[in-house]
N, C-alpha and C positions, 0 to 999 in steps of 0.2 A: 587470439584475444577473445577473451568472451561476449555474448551479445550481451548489451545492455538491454533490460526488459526493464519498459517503463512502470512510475509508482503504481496509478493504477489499474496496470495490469497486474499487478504484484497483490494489490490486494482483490481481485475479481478468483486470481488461482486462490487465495486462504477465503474467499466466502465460499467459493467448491469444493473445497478440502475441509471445511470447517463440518460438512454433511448436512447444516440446515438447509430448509429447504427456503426457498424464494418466499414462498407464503410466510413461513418463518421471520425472515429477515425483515419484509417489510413492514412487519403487524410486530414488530419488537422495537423498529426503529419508529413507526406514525406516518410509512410514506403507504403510496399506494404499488400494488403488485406492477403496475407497470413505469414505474421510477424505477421499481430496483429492475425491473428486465432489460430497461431502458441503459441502464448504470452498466449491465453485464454484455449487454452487447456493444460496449464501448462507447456509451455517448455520457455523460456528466451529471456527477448525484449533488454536488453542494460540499461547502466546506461544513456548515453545521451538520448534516448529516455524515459525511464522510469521517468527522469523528466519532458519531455516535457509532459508526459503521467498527469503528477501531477500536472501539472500547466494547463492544458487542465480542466483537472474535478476539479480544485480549491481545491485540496489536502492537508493538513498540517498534519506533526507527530505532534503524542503529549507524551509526556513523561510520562510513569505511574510509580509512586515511590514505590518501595516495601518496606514497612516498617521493614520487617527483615534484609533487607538487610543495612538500616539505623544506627543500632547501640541504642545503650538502651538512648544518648542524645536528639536524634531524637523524642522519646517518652516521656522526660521528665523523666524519668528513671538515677538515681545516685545511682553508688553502692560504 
């Protein structure tokens, strides 16, 4: 089973992969350089920023559907 990697952690790897740099990010979002350091080392940016964060590095959820969780019609499945 695969590890579950929290959201955001998910998004901390696409602000490293996205190659801005930190000075970058926080002078695009209106925080100060150590919000976002603060954000990167695991401690909490904010939901208004954390969008802005999202829409900065062109972010979208996507929904994964668990099929147990679906029910035996979901599968085709009639008992």
């Amino acid at each position: 089973m695969a590890k579950h990697i929290k959201f955001s952690d998910q998004i901390r790897r696409a602000v490293d992969a996205s190659g801005m740099s930190r000075y970058r990010v926080s002078k695009e979002l209106g925080i100060t350089e150590s919000t976002t350091s603060r954000f990167m080392a695991g401690g909490w940016l904010g939901v208004e920023n954390m969008d802005a964060l999202a829409d900065l590095l062109g972010l979208q959820v996507t929904v994964k559907t668990n099929p147990a969780k679906e029910g035996p019609k979901a599968h085709g499945k009639h008992h």
